[in-house]
C-alpha positions as CSV (number, residue, x, y, z in Angstrom):
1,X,-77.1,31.5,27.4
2,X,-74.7,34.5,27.4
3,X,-72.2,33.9,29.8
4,X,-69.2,36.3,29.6
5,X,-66.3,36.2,32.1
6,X,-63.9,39.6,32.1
7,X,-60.1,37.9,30.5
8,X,-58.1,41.3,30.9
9,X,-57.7,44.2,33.1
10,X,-59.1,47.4,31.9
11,X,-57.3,49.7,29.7
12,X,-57.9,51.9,26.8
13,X,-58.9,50.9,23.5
14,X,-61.9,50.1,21.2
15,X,-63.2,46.7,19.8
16,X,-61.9,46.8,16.5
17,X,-58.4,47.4,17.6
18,X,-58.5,44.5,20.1
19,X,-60.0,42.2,17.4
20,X,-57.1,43.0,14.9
21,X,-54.8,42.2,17.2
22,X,-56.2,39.0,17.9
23,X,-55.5,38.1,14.3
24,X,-52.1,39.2,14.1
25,X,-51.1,36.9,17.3
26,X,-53.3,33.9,15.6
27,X,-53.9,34.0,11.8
28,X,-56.9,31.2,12.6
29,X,-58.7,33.9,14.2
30,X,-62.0,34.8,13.1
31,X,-63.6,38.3,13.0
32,X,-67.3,39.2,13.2
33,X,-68.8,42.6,12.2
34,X,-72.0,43.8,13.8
35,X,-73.7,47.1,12.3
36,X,-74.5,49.7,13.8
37,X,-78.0,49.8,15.4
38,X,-81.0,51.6,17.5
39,X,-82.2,49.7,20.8
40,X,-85.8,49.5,21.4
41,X,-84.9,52.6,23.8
42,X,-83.9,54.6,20.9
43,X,-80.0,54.3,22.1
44,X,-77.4,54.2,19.4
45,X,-75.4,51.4,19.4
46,X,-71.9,51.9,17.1
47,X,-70.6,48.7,14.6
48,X,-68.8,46.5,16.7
49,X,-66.5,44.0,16.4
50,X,-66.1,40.3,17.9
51,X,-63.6,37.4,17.0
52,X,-63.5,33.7,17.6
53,X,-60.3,31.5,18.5
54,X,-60.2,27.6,19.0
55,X,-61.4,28.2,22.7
56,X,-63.9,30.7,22.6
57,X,-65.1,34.3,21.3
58,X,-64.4,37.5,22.6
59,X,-64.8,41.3,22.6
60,X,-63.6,44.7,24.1
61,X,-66.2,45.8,26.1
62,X,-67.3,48.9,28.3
63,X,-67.9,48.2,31.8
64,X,-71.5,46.0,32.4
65,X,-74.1,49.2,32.6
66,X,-72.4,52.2,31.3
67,X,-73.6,53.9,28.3
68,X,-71.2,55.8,25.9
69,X,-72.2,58.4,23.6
70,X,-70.9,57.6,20.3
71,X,-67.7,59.8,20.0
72,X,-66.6,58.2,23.3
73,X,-66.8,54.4,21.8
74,X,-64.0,55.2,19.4
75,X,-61.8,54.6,22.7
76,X,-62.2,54.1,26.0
77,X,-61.9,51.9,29.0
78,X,-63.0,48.5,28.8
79,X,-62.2,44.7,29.1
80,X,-61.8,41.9,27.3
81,X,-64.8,39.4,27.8
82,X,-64.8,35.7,27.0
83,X,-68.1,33.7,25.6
84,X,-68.5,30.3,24.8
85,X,-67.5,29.2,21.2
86,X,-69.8,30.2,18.6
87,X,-71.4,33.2,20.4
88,X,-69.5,35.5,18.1
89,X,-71.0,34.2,14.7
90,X,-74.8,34.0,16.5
91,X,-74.5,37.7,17.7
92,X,-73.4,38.6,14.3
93,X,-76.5,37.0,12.7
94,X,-78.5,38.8,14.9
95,X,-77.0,42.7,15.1
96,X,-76.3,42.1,11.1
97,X,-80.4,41.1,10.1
98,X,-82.2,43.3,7.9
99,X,-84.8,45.9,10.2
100,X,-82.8,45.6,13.3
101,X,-84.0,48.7,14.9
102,X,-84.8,47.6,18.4
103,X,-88.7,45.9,17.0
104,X,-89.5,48.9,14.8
105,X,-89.4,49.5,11.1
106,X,-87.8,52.5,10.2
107,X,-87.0,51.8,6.6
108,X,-83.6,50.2,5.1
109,X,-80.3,50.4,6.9
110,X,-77.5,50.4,4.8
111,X,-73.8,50.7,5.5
């Protein structure tokens, strides 16, 4: 059900930056943290941010296949990509559960 569609151009930035600034153009914006994580391929995945607007949610995003190490997600060049309303808070739920270590249990995560 993930249906994104590319809203920007791509330029520099990172995530958090973007979704800040989506709540200083619209105070009814809502932001959404996801922790930091390891895929079931054992590739780190940085905290990223999402937000949520009237019409949708959004995110900055690297381009659909690249991988960036994790020094290189503190800015680079990316998009902003639309979902359909709610996607933000259900993508939260699921980056944000306890054990979320790509299917295997490797003890407590903690931020």
């Amino acid at each position: 059900m993930k249906q994104d569609k590319a809203e920007s151009r791509y330029y520099i930035s990172n995530c958090f930056i973007e979704a800040v600034k989506a709540k200083m153009h619209n105070k009814n914006v809502k932001i959404y943290f996801c922790r930091p994580r390891v895929t079931g391929k054992l590739r780190f995945q940085s905290a990223h941010f999402m937000w949520e607007d009237e019409e949708g949610s959004y995110d900055f995003s690297e381009p659909e296949g690249k991988v960036l190490c994790p020094l290189k997600q503190l800015l680079f060049r990316g998009h902003v990509r639309k979902f359909e309303k709610g996607f933000a808070r259900h993508y939260s739920a699921y980056r944000n559960r306890k054990n979320m270590t790509g299917g295997r249990k490797w003890g407590k995560t903690t931020l």
